[in-house]
Every structure is written in structure tokens, then in C-alpha cells.
C-alpha positions as CSV (number, residue, x, y, z in Angstrom):
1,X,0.0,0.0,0.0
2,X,1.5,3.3,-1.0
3,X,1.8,6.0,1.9
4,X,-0.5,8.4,1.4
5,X,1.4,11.2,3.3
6,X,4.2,10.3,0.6
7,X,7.0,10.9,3.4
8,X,5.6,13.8,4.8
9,X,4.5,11.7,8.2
10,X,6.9,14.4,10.0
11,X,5.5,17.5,9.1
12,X,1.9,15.8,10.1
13,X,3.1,15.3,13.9
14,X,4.3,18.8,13.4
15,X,1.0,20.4,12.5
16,X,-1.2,18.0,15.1
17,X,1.4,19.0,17.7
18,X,0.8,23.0,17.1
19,X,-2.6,22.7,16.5
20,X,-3.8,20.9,20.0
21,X,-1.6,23.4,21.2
22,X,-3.1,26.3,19.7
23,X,-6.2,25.1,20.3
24,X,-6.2,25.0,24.1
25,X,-6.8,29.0,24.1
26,X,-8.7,28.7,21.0
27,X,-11.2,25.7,20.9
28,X,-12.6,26.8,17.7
29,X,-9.6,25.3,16.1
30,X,-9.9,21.4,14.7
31,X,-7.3,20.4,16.2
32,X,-9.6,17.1,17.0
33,X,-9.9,16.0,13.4
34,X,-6.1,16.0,13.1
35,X,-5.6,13.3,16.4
36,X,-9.0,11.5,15.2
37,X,-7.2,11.1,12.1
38,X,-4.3,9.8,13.3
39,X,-5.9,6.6,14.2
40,X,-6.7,5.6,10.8
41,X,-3.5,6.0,9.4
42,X,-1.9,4.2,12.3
43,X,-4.4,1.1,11.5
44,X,-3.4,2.0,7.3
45,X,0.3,2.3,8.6
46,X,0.7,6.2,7.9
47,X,1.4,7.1,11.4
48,X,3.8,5.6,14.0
49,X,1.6,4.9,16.8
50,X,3.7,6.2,19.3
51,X,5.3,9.6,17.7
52,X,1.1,10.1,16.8
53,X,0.8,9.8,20.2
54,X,4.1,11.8,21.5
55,X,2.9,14.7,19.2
56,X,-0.9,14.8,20.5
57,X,-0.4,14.6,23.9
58,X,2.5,16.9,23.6
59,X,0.9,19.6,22.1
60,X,-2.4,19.1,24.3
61,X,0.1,19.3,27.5
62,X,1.9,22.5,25.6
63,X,-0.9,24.4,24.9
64,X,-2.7,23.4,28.6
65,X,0.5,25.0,30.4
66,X,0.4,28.2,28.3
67,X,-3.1,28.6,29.5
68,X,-2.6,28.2,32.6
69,X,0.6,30.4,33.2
70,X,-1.9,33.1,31.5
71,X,-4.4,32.9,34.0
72,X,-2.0,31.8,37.0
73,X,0.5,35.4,36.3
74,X,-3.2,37.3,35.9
75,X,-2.6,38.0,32.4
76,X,-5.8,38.2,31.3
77,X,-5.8,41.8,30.1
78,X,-5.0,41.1,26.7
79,X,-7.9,38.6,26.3
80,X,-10.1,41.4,27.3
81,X,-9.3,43.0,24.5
82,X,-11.4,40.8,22.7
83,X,-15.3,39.6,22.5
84,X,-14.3,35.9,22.3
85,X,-11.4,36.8,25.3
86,X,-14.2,38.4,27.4
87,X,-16.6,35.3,26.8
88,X,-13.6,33.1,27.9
89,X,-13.0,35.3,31.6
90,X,-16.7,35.1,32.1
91,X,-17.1,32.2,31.4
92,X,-14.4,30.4,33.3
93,X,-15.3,32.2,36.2
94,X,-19.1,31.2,36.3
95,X,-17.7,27.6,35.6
96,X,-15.6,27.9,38.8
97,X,-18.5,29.4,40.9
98,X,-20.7,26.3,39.7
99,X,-18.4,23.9,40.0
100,X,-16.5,24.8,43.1
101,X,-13.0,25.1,43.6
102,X,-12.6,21.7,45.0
103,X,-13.4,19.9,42.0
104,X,-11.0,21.9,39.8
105,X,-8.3,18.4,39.9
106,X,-11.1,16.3,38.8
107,X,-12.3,18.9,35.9
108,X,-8.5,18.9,34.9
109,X,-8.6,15.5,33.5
110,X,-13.0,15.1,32.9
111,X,-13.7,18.3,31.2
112,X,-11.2,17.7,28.8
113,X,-13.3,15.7,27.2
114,X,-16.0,17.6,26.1
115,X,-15.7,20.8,23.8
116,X,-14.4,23.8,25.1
117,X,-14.2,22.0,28.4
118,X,-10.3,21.8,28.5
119,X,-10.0,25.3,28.1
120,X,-12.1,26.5,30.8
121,X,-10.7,23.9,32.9
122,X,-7.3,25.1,32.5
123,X,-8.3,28.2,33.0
124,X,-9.8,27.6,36.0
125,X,-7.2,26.2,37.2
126,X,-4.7,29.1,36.8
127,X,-7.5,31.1,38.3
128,X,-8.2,28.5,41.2
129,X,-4.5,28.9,42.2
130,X,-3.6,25.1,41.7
131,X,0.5,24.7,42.0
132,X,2.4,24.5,38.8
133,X,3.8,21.2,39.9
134,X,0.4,19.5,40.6
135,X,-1.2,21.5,37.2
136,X,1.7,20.1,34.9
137,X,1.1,16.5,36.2
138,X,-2.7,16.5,36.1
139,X,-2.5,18.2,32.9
140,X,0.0,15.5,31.1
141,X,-2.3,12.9,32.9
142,X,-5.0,14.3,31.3
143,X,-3.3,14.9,27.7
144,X,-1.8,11.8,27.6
145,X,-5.4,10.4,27.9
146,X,-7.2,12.3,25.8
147,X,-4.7,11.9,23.2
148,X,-5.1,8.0,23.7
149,X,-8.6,8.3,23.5
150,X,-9.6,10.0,20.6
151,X,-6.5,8.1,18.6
152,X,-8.3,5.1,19.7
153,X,-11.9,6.7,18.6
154,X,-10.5,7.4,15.6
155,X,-9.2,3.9,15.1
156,X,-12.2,1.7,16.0
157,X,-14.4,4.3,14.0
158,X,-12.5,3.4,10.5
159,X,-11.8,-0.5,11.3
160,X,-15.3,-0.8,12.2
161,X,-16.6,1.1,9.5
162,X,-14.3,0.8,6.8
163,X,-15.1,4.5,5.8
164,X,-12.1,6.1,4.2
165,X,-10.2,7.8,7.4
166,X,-11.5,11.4,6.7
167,X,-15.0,10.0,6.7
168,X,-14.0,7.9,9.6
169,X,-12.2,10.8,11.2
170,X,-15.4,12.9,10.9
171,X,-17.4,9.9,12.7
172,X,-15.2,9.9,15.3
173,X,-15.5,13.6,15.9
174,X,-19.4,13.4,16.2
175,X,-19.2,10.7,18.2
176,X,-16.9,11.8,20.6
177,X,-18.9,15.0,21.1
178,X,-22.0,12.9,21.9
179,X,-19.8,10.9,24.4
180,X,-18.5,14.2,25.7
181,X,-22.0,15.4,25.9
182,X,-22.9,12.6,27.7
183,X,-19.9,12.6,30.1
184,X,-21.1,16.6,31.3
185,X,-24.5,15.6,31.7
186,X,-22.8,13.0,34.0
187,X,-20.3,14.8,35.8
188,X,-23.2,17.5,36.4
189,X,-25.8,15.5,37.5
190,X,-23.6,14.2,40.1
191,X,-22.5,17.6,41.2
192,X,-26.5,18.7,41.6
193,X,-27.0,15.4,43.6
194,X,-23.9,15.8,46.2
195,X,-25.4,18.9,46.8
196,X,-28.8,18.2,48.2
């Protein structure tokens, strides 16, 4: 089977790398298409599995602690700047007040999962005062899961399906929305019950 990155595998770690990255303050980027990818060319033999892997999770854990030293140092003044900015402050801080600042850890590595999630959660984090040294560990805990995850979404969505692995890759991205959807609805029906 020819490769159909014709030897530009590289320069595909490169770009999934910066764009989880640059999607952590930015969720609007698909960065999630590039990592759901990844598992179909691993199964086609594209990808290695493990620099796929490296460059997912790296860039998730990147971008994560670039968030979070802009919230942790208060630097929030340039994102005020901007409508989208000022919808991220807001929002993070209503997310907190929900949420509580006890169950900032446990966003860290469930929010993640569903869209926008990881940013607030980083952000609240910063925000919440969590130490660098327990942030960069929950956040590579969580990156290194996600990353696993939605390689693995993307895998089982193609094998199972045998769509082509950009049809398979867009599968997998509705489908792990639904799943994140589901996991919220979850993690805040939980939070409503422990509170009664």
C-alpha cells in the first residue's frame, strides 16, 4: 500500500502538535480531526503509533501550560481586549463558581473531554491557584489520555466502519462529542446530587 502522506509523516506530527496546542486557548480550532485522524492512518500504517501519540499529547500538554501560566501570572488583560477573550474570563469564572473550587483536579482531566471544556478547565485552574507542579502533572495525565482516546476513537471508528479515514475521522468527531456530551451531563448530575 503506497503511503498516502508520501513521506511527509513528520510534518503531520508537526502540524497536530501546534494545533492541540493552539487550540487549548482557541477551541474553535480542529485540532480534533487531526488526532481523530491519526488513528486511521496508524491502522493504514501512515502514522507511528507512538510519535502520533508523542505529538498529540504533547501539544495538548503545551498548549494546557500556556493557558494556565496566562491565568495563574493574571494575564488576562489582553484577552479582554477581545469579544471571544471576554466570553472566555466570564465564562471560566461562572464555571468555577458552579463547580466549586474543589473539584478543579477532577475537571482537569473530565472536562477535557468535552468541547471547550479543556480550556475552561485550564483556565480555572490558573484562576483557582492550583501549584504549577500538581497542574503540569494532572494536565499530562489528562493529555496523555485524551490523546489515547480519541486516537483510539478514531481507530475503531475506520476498522469498524471501513469509511475512508477522513469520513472515519469525521465519525469519530461526532461521536466523541455525543460521548462528551454525555460525560457533562454525568459529571453534572452528580455535582447537583452531592449537593442536596
Amino acid at each position: 500500500m503506497p503511503d498516502a502522506l508520501g513521506g511527509n509523516a513528520a510534518l503531520y506530527y508537526l502540524i497536530t502538535a501546534f494545533l492541540v496546542a493552539f487550540d487549548a486557548p482557541f477551541p474553535p480550532v480542529p485540532s480534533e480531526l487531526f488526532v481523530l485522524g491519526s488513528g486511521p492512518m496508524v491502522g493504514a500504517g501512515h502514522l507511528n503509533p507512538v510519535l502520533a501519540w508523542v505529538a498529540a499529547a504533547g501539544g495538548c500538554w503545551l498548549g494546557d501550560m500556556g493557558l494556565y501560566w496566562v491565568f495563574r501570572r493574571g494575564l488576562t488583560t489582553w484577552l479582554e481586549r477581545f469579544r471571544w477573550g471576554r466570553w472566555v474570563h466570564r465564562n471560566t469564572v461562572a464555571l468555577m463558581n458552579r463547580v466549586g473550587r474543589e473539584t478543579t483536579y477532577a475537571s482537569l482531566l473530565g472536562l477535557r473531554f468535552v468541547s471547550g471544556g479543556r480550556t475552561a478547565s485550564v483556565a480555572a485552574a490558573g484562576l483557582a491557584g492550583v501549584t504549577p507542579g500538581t497542574f503540569a502533572a494532572l494536565a499530562g495525565l489528562g493529555a496523555g489520555l485524551w490523546a489515547a482516546w480519541m486516537m483510539l476513537l478514531g481507530y475503531l471508528t475506520q476498522t469498524l466502519t471501513g469509511w475512508p479515514t477522513w469520513s472515519a475521522a469525521l465519525l469519530s468527531m461526532g461521536l466523541g462529542a455525543l460521548l462528551g456530551l454525555a460525560l457533562a451531563a454525568v459529571l453534572a448530575r452528580s455535582k447537583r446530587r452531592t449537593r442536596t
